[in-house]
N, C-alpha and C positions, 0 to 999 in steps of 0.2 A: 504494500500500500504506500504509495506516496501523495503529494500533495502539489499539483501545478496552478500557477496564477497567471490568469492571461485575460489584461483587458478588467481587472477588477473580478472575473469570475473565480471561484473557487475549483479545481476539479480535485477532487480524491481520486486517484486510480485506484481501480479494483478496492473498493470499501466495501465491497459485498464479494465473499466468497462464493468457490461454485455450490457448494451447500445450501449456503443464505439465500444465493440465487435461485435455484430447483424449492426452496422452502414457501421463498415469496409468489411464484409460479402457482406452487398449490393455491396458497393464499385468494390467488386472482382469480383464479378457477371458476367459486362460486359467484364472484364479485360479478364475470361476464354473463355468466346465465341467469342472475337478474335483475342485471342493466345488458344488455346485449350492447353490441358494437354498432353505430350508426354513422352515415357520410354528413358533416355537415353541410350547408347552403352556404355558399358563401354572399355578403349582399347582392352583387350583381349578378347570381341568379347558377353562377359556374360549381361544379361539387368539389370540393376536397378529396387529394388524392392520400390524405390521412384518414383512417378511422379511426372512431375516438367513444369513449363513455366515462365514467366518471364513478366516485364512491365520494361518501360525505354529504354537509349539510345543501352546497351547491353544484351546480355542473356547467361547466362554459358550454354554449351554444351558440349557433348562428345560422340566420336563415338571412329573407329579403329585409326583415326588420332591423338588423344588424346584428353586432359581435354582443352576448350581455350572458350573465350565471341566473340561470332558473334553477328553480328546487325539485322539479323533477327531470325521470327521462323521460324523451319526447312521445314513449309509448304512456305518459299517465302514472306507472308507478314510483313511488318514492326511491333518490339513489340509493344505495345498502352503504354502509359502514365501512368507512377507511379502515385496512388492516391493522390491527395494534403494531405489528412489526412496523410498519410505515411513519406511526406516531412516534414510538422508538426512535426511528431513525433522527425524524426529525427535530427530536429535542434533544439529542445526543450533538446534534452536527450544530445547531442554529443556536443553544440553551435558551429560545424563547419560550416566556412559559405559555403561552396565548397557542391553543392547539388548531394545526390548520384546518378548516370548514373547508374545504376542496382537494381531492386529488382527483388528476387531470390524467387521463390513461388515453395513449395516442399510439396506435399501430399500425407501422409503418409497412407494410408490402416489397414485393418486389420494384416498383416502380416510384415511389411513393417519394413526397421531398415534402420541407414545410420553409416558405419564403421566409425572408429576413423580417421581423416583426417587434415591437414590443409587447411587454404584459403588463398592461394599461389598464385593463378594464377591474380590476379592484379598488376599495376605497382608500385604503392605507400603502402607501407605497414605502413605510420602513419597515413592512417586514419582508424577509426573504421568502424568494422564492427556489423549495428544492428539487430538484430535478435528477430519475434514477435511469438509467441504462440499462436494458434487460434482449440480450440476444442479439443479434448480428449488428456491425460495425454502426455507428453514421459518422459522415462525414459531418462535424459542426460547425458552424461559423458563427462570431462573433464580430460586432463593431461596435461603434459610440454609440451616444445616446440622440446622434441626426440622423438625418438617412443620409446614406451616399459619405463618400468617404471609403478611408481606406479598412478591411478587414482582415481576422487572421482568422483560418480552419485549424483544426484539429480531431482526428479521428477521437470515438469516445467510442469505449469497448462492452463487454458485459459485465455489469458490476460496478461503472462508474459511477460516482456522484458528483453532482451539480449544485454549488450553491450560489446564488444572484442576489445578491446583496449589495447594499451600499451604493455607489457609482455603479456597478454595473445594475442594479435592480431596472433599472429603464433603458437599459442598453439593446440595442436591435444584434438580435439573434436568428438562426434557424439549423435547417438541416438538409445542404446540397442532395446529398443520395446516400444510400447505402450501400453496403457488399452484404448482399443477399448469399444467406447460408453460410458466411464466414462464422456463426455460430452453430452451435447443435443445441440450446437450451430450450428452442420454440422444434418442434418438429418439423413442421411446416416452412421455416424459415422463419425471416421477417424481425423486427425491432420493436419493443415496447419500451414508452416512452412515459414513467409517470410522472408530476409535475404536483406537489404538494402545495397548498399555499392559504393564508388567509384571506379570505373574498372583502369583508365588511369592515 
């Protein structure tokens, strides 16, 4: 396990063993069958080549109405419960006592990218936001808090952690592509992506 800083972001490599990692796996299991996986809308109308669901008090969503966190999934029933591992993690890495009301679970496919963006749409922007790695490579890119401008990539593995705090908390981020199957944790292939955070 080491500890890289680039750009204000936090990375822990490999903070989660291949253990922890098959552990958290189980964990998510139930999480997806019932919240299942859905494309968002993006406002103008194009789908996300991410899919994504959610555990906790809220869920990021977006259709024609725009980018905003509702309380449920877009099928009507209530999210299900962030994994205690996950809260774990989070007050371990962050020491906030304030527990996050959202994780953010985004998988990535064979094809799949997520543009350079901020995470904007919460009320309080001093708290971090934590972000885990789970299964084949992505390529990540980081830059300032404008758009445009200069950026730095760096691959993030399985098991990585992410913390976006501080200066980088509004910092534009995403994820070029992936190396699909460069892991064996998902069977299938593919990247999952969760993203801890407090909404309110």
């Amino acid at each position: 396990m080491s500890l890289l800083r680039v750009r204000g972001f936090e990375i822990h490599k490999t903070y989660l063993s291949a253990t922890e990692q098959r552990a958290l796996i189980s964990e998510l299991r139930p999480l997806l069958k019932a919240a299942p996986l859905f494309s968002p809308e993006t406002p103008r109308g194009g789908k996300m080549s991410v899919r994504m669901t959610a555990s906790g008090q809220y869920g990021w969503f977006s259709d024609a109405a725009g980018y905003r966190y509702i309380d449920h999934h877009p099928k009507g029933q209530p999210w299900p419960d962030i994994p205690t591992s996950l809260l774990s993690l989070w007050h371990g890495l962050t020491g906030v006592e304030r527990a996050p009301e959202c994780c953010l679970l985004n998988y990535y496919g064979e094809d799949a990218r997520m543009g350079l963006h901020q995470d904007k749409d919460e009320a309080d922007f001093s708290y971090p936001v934590v972000s885990v790695s789970l299964g084949d490579d992505g390529l990540f890119r980081v830059g300032g808090t404008t758009r445009g401008g200069k950026s730095d990539s760096l691959w993030l593995n399985s098991g990585d952690v992410v913390v976006m705090g501080g200066d980088a908390r509004l910092a534009y981020h995403g994820v070029d592509r992936i190396r699909f199957k460069s892991s064996r944790l998902l069977p299938k292939g593919g990247r999952i992506n969760l993203t801890l955070r407090v909404v309110t």
